[in-house]
C-alpha positions as CSV (number, residue, x, y, z in Angstrom):
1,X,167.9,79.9,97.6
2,X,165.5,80.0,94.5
3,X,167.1,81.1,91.5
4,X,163.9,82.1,89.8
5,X,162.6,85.4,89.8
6,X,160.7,86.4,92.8
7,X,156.9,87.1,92.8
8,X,155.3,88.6,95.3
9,X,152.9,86.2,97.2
10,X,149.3,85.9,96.1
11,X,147.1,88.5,98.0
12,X,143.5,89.7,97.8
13,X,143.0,91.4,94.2
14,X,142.8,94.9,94.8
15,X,140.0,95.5,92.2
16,X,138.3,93.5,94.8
17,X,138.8,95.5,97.7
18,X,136.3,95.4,100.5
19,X,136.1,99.3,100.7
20,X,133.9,101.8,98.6
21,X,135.7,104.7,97.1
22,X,134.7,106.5,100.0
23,X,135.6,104.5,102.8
24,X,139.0,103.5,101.0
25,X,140.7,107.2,102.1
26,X,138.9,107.5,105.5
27,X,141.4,107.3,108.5
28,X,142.7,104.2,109.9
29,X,140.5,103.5,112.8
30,X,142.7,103.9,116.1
31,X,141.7,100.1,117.1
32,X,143.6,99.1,113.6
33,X,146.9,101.2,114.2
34,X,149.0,98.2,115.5
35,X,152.0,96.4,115.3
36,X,151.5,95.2,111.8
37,X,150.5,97.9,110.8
38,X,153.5,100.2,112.2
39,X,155.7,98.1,110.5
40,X,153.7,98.5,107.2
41,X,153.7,102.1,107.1
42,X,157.6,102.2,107.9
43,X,158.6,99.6,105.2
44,X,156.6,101.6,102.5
45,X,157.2,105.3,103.1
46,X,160.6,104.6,103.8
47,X,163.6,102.0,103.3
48,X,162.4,99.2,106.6
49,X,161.1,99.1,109.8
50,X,163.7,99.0,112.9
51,X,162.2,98.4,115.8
52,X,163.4,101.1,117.3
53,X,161.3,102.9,114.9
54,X,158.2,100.7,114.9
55,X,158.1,101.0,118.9
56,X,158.3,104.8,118.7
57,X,155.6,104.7,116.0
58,X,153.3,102.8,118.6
59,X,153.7,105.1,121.0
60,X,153.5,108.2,119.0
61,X,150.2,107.2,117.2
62,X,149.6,107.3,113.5
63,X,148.6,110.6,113.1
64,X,151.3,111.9,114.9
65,X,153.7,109.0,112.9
66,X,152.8,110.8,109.7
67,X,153.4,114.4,110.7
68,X,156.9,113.3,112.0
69,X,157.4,111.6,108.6
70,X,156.2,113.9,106.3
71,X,157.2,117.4,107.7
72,X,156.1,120.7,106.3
73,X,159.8,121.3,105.6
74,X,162.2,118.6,104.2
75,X,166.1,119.0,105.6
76,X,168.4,120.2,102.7
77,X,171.0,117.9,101.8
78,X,174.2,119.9,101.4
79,X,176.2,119.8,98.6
80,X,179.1,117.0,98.6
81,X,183.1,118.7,98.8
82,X,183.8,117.7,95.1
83,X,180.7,120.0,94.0
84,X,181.8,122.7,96.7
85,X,185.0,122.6,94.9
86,X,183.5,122.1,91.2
87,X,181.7,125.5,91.2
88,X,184.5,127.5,92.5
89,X,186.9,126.0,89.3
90,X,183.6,125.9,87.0
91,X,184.7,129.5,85.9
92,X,188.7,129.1,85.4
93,X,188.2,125.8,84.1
94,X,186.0,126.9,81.3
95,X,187.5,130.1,80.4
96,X,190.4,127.9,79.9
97,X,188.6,125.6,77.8
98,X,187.6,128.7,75.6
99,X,190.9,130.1,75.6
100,X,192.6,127.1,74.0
101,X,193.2,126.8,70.3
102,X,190.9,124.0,68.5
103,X,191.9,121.1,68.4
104,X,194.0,118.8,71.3
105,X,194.3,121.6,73.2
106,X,190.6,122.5,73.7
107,X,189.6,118.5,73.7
108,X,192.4,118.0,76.3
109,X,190.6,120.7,78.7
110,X,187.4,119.2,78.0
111,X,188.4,115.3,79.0
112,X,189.5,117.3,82.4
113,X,186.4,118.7,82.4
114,X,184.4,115.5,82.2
115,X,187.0,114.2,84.7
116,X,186.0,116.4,87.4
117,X,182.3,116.1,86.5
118,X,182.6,112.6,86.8
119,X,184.2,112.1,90.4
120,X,181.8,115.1,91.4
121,X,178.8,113.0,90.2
122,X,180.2,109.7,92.2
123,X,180.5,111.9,95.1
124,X,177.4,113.2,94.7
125,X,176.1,109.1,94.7
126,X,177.7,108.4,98.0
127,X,177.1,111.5,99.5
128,X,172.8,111.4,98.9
129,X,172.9,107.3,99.8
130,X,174.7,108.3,103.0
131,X,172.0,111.1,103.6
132,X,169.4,109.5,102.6
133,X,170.4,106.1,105.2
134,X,169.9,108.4,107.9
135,X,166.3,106.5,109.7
136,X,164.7,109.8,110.8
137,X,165.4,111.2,106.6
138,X,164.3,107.7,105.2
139,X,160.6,109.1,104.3
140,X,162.0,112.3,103.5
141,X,164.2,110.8,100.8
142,X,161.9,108.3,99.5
143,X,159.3,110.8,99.3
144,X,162.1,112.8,97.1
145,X,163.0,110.0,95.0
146,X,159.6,109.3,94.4
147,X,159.0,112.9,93.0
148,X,161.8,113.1,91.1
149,X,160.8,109.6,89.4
150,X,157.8,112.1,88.1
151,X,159.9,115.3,87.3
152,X,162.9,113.2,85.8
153,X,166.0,114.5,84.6
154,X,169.3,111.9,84.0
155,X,173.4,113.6,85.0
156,X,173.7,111.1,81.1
157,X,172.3,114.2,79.5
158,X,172.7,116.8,82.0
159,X,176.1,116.1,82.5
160,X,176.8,118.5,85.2
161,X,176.3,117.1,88.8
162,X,175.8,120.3,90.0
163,X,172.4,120.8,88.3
164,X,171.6,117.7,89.4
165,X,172.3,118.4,92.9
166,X,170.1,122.0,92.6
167,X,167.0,120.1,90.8
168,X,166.7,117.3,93.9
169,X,167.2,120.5,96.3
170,X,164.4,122.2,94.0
171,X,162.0,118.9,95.0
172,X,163.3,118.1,98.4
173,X,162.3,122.4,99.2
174,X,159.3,122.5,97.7
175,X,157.9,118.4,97.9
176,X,155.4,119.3,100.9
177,X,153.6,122.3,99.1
178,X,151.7,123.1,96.3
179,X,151.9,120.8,93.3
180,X,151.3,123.8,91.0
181,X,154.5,125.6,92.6
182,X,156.3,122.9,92.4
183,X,155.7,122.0,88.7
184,X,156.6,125.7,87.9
185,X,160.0,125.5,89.9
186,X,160.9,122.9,88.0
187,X,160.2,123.8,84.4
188,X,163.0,126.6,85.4
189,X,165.2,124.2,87.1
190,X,168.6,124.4,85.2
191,X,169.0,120.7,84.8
192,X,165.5,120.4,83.4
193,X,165.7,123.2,80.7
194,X,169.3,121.4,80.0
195,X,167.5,117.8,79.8
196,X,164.3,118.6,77.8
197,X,165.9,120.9,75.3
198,X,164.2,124.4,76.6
199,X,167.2,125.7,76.1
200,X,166.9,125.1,72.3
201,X,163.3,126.3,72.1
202,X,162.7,129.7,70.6
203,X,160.9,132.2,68.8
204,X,159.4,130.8,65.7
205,X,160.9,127.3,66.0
206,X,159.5,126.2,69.5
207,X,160.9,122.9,70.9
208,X,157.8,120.5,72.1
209,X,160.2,118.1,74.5
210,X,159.3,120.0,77.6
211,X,155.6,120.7,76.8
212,X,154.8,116.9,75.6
213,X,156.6,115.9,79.0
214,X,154.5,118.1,81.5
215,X,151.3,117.3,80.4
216,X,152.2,113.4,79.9
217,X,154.4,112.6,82.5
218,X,154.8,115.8,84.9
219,X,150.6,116.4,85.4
220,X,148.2,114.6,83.2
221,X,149.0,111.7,81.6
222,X,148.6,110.1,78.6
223,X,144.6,110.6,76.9
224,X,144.3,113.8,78.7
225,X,146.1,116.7,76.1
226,X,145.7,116.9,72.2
227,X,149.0,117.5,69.5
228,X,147.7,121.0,69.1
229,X,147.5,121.5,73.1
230,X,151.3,120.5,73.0
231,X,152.3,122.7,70.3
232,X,150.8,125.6,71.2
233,X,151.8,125.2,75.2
234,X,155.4,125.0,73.7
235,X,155.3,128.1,72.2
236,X,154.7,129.4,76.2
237,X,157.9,128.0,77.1
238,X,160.2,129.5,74.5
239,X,162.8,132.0,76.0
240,X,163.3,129.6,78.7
241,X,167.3,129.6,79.2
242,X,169.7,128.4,81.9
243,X,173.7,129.6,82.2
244,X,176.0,127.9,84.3
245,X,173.3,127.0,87.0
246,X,170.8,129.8,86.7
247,X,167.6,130.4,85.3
248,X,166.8,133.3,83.0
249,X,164.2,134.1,80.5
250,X,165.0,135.5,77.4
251,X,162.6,137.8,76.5
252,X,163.5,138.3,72.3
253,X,163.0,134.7,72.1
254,X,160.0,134.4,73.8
255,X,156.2,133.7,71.4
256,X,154.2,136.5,73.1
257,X,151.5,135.8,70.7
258,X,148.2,134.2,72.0
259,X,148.0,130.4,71.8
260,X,145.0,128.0,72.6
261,X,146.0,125.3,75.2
262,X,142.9,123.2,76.6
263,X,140.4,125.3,74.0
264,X,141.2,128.2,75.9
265,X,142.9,130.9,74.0
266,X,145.2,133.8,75.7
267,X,148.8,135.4,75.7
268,X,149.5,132.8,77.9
269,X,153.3,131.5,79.3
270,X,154.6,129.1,80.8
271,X,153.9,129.5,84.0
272,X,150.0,130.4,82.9
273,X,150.1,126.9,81.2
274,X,150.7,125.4,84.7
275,X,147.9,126.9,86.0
276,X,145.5,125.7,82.9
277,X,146.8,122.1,83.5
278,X,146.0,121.9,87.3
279,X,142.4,123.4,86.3
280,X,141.8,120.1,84.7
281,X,140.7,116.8,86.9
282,X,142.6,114.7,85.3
283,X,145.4,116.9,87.5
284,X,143.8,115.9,90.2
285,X,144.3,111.8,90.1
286,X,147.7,112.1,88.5
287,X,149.7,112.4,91.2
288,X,147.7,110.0,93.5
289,X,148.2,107.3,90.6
290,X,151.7,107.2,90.4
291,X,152.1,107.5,94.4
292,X,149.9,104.0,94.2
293,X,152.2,102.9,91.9
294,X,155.5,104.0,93.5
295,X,154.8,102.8,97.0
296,X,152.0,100.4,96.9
297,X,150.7,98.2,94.2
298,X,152.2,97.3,90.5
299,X,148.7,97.2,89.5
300,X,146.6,100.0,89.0
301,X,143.9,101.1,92.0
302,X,140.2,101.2,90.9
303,X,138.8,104.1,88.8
304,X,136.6,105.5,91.2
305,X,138.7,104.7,94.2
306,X,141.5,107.4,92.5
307,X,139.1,109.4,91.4
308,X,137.7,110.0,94.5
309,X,141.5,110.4,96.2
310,X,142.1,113.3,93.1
311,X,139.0,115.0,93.3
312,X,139.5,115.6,97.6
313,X,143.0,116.6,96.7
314,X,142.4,119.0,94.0
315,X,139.1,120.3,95.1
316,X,139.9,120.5,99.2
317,X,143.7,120.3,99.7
318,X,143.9,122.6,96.6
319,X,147.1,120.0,95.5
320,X,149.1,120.8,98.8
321,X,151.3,117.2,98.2
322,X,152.1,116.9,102.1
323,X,148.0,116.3,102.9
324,X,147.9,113.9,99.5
325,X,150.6,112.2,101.4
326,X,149.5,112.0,105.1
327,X,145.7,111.2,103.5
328,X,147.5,108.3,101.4
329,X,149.3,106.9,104.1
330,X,147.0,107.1,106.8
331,X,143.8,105.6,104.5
332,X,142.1,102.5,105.3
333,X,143.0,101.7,101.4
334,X,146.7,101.5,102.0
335,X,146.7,99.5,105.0
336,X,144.4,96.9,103.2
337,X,145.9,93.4,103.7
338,X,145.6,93.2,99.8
339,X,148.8,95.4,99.9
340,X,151.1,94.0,102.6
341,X,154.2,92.3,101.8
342,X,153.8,91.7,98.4
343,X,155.7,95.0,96.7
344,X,159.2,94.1,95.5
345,X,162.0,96.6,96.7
346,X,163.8,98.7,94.5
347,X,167.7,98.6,94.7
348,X,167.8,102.0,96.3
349,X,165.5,100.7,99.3
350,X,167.0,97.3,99.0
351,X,170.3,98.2,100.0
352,X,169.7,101.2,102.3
353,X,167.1,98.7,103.8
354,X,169.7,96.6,104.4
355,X,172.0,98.7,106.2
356,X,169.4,100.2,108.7
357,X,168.6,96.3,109.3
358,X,172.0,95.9,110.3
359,X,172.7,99.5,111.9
360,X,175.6,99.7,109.5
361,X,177.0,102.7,107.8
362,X,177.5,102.7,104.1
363,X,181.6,102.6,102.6
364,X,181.8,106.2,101.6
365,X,183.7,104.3,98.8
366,X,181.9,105.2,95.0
367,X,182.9,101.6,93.5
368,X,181.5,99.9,96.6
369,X,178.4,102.1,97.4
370,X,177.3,102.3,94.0
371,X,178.3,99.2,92.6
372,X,176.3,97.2,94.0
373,X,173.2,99.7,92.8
374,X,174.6,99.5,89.1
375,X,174.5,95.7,89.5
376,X,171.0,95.8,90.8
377,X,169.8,98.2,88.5
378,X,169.3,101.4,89.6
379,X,172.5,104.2,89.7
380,X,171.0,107.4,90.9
381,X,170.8,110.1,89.2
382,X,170.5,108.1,86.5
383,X,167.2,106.5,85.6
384,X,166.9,104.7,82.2
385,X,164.7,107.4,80.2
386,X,162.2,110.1,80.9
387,X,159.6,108.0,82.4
388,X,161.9,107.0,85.2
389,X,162.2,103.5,86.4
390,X,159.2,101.3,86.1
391,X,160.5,99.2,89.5
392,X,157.8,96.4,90.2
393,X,158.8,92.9,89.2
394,X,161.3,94.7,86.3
395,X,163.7,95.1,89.1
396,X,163.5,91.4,89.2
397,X,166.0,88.8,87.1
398,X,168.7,86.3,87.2
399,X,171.1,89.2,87.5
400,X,169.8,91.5,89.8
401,X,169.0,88.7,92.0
402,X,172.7,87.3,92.2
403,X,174.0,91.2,92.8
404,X,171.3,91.3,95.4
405,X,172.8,88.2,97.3
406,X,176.3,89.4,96.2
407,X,175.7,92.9,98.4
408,X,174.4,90.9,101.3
409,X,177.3,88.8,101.6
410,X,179.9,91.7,100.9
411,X,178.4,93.4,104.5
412,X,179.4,90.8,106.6
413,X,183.3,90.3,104.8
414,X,185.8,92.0,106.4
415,X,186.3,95.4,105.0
416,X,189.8,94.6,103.3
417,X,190.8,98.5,103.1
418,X,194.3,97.4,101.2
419,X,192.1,97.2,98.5
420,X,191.5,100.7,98.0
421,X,193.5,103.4,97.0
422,X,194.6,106.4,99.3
423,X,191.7,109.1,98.8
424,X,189.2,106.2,99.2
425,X,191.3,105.4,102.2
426,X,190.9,108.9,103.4
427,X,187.4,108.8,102.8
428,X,186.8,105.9,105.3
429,X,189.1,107.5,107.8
430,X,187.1,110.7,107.4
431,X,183.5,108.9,108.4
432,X,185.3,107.1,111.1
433,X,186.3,110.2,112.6
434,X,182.3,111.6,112.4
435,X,181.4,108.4,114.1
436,X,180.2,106.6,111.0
437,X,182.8,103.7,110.7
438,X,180.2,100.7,111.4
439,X,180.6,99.0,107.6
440,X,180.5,95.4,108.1
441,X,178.3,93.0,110.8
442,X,181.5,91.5,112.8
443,X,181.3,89.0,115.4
444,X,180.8,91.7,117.8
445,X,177.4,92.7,116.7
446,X,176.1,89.6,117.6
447,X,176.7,89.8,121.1
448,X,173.4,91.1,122.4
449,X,171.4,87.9,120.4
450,X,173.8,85.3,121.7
451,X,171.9,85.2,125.1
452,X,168.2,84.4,123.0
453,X,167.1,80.7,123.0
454,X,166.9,79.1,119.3
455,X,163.0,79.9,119.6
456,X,163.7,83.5,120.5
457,X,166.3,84.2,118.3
458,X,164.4,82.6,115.7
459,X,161.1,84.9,116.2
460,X,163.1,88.0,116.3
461,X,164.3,87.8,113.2
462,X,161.8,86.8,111.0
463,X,159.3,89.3,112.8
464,X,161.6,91.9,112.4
465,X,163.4,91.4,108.9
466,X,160.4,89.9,107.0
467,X,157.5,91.7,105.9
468,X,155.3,88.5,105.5
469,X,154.7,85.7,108.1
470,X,156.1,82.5,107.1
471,X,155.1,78.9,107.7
472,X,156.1,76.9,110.5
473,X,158.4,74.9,108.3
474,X,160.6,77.6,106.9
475,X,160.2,78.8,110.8
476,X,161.4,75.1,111.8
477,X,164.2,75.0,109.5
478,X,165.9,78.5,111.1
479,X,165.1,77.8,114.5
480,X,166.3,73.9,114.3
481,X,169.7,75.3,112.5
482,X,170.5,78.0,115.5
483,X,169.8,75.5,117.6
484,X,172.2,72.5,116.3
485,X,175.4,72.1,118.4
486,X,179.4,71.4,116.2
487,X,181.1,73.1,113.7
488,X,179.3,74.1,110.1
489,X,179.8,72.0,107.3
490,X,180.8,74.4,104.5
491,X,180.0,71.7,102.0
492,X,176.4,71.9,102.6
493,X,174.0,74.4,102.2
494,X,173.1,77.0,104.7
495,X,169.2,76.7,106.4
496,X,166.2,76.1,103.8
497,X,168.1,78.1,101.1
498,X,170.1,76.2,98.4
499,X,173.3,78.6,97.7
500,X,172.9,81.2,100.3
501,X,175.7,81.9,102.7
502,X,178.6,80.9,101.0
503,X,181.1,84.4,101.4
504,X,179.3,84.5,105.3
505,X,181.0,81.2,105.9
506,X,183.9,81.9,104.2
507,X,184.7,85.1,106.4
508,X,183.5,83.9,109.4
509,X,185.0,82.1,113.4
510,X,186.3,78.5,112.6
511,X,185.6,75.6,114.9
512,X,187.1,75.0,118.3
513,X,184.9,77.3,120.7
514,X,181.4,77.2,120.9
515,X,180.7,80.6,121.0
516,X,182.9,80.6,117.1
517,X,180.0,77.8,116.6
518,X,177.2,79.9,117.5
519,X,178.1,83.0,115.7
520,X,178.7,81.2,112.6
521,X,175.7,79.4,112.6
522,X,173.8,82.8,113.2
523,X,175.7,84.8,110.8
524,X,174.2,82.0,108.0
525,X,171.1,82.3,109.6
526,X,170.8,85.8,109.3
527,X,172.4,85.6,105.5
528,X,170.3,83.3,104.3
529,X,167.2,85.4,105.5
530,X,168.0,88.6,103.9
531,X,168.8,87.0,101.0
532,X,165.6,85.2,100.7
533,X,162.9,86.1,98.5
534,X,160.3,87.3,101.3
535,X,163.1,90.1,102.6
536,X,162.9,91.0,98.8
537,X,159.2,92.5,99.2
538,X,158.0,95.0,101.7
């Protein structure tokens, strides 16, 4: 395997796209809605496309495709047991912390603190990756991630997992409705007032972090606000407080004096400053630009192509985010074959990608769910700044590449469970028990493909894993490696991809038998696929 970074394949530019502004957000003609295309929509509004999936998806019909994945209301994801148990010691623990004397006393009760809002944050980790590798939540939760890579928040600064947790349930309740409701939810989300310093922002001395933030990352974007329009929206948002997890508003610290936000001048607050911001057009494209950028192209759409996508959206759909969705991902524009199997997975969708591929469940194990994420890139929870992660080609280098390969090779090793201690132990004996205890592809998953020809075998998975069609060479190479007869020669390299394999072969059947032959030469097939640069994009 390549060890240079991987680009995505050259494609049709999409400055040069065939469709006028107006076509590009028409419906996918029914003659259009396809296999292809099935597998396209799946890959890109959520982690892959199982054929399972894809076939129901044929069946169903686009329209109907996109009302199953984007719902009018998003399933809650429950709070893991550590934060259950958090919020009933939150009080004890920091009365405790107040009641000791200064000095080692009070600093010992705050490292206990931190303790328990650290294994409560990696609980928290597990717990949403688990949820979120559920197939019929995968749009739900990209959808969520991809709106809280706009309202951003970080547990670095937050610190309390618990916050976290109640900002994603803030997005993941109100996601499919109005932008303008949603924006206003959050500026009173705990977490946020905690991470954008409303909390410091009072009368007389007004704190511009959460005003500069909404109108250049939240709504607007850059070009589209003046320093005075930050200012004096900042002002709106003084008295804006949070208390161990709830909102309140603080009425002597509030500016109730008029301020002129927009060259409009009124008593206005925050919530009034909203409004003002999603009176102004640029509102309108803001949100369809970054869904572009999160889900289908690095490069920026044409002008008038988003222009006309924001104006429907504001004008029409009156920013309802669920019909900015369906309308994006049912448009002629996004099926384009200028946008197919070129977009480079982020961690997140790289790993839960890989585990629906495989119909595996993830280690409910911290170390070896998020690890591998850490390695890649991408913790969550924990983006690198307040414009989220940039993703695209950045995710993307000699590193990230080898903990990409290193994460495919760990799910088919046998899961060695001396190596954990005895709550992670209990852990993987809890999911067992709920019927979630598939964690690494063993010999035995391979028994419905043993009965395929090399050919067949060969066409199944590269249609199914790959989101691009690849030469007859590469297609020779796989297919004329399944096929070969004797034992593997762990010396030399696995099919058409110099370095790949090498932990498969290690953990897998030995000689003798040729059935032990066949698995092993499929189990570095199917390695040395997913660890390719084409199973990379999507």
């Amino acid at each position: 395997m390549p060890d240079a970074p991987i680009v995505p394949p050259p494609a049709a530019s999409p400055s040069k796209t065939r469709l006028s502004p107006v076509e590009a957000w028409q419906p996918l003609p029914a003659a259009e809605w396809n296999l292809d295309a099935a597998r396209h929509l799946l890959r890109r509004s959520g982690w892959t496309a199982r054929p399972t999936d894809v076939a129901q998806a044929l069946k169903d019909g686009l329209a109907t495709t996109l009302d199953r994945l984007f719902p009018a209301k998003a399933a809650p994801f429950p709070p893991p047991h550590a934060l259950v148990e958090l919020e009933n010691l939150m009080s004890d623990m920091r009365a405790q912390m107040n009641a000791a004397p200064a000095g080692p006393g009070r600093q010992a009760a705050q490292v206990a603190l931190n303790q328990d809002f650290q294994q409560a944050e990696q609980e928290l980790i597990v717990g949403w990756l688990d949820f979120a590798n559920r197939p019929e939540r995968s749009a739900q939760e990209k959808w969520v991630l991809f709106l809280g890579d706009i309202y951003v928040i970080s547990q670095e600064k937050v610190r309390n997992p618990q916050l976290v947790h109640q900002h994603q349930a803030i997005i993941r309740e109100l996601g499919y409705g109005p932008a303008p409701a949603l924006t206003k939810a959050v500026s009173r989300s705990p977490a946020m007032v905690q991470f954008l310093d409303l909390g410091q922002s009072q009368l007389g001395a007004p704190n511009e972090n959460f005003a500069r933030e909404l109108f250049e990352l939240f709504t607007l974007g850059e070009g589209n606000y003046t320093e005075r329009d930050i200012k004096e929206a900042a002002r709106a948002f003084t008295g804006y407080r949070q208390q161990e997890g709830e909102f309140f508003f603080a009425p002597r610290q509030h500016d109730p004096t008029p301020k002129t936000v927009f060259n409009r001048t009124g008593n206005f607050d925050g919530d009034a400053v909203i409004d003002l911001v999603y009176a102004k057009p640029a509102a309108g494209e803001f949100v369809p630009h970054e869904l572009a950028r999160f889900y289908l192209t690095d490069d920026p759409l044409p002008k008038e192509h988003l222009a006309m996508l924001g104006d429907w959206w504001r004008t029409t759909a009156r920013y309802d985010l669920r019909r900015l969705a369906q309308r994006f991902f049912g448009s002629r524009l996004f099926f384009e074959p200028a946008y197919r199997g070129n977009y480079i997975k982020s961690p997140v969708q790289f790993l839960l990608g890989l585990l629906q591929d495989l119909n595996l469940d993830l280690v409910p194990v911290p170390r070896r769910a998020a690890g591998p994420l850490r390695q890649m890139g991408q913790i969550p929870f924990r983006p690198p700044n307040v414009r989220g992660w940039v993703g695209g080609r950045n995710w993307i280098n000699s590193s990230t590449l080898a903990a990409r390969r290193q994460a495919v090779e760990l799910l088919f090793a046998p899961l060695n469970e001396n190596n954990f201690n005895a709550d992670e132990r209990e852990a993987i004996e809890a999911a067992r028990k709920e019927g979630r205890g598939n964690f690494t592809f063993d010999q035995t998953r391979f028994a419905n493909l043993l009965d395929l020809s090399a050919a067949e075998l060969t066409d199944q998975l590269l249609s199914t894993l790959l989101p691009v069609k690849v030469d007859e060479a590469y297609r020779g190479i796989i297919r004329d490696f399944l096929a070969a007869t004797g034992p593997l020669d762990d010396t030399a390299p696995p099919p058409g991809r110099r370095g790949a394999g090498r932990g498969a072969r290690a953990g897998g059947p030995r000689g003798g038998g040729v059935l032990a032959q066949r698995v092993n030469r499929l189990r570095n097939a199917l390695v040395t696929i997913l660890q390719s640069p084409e199973y990379q994009l999507c």
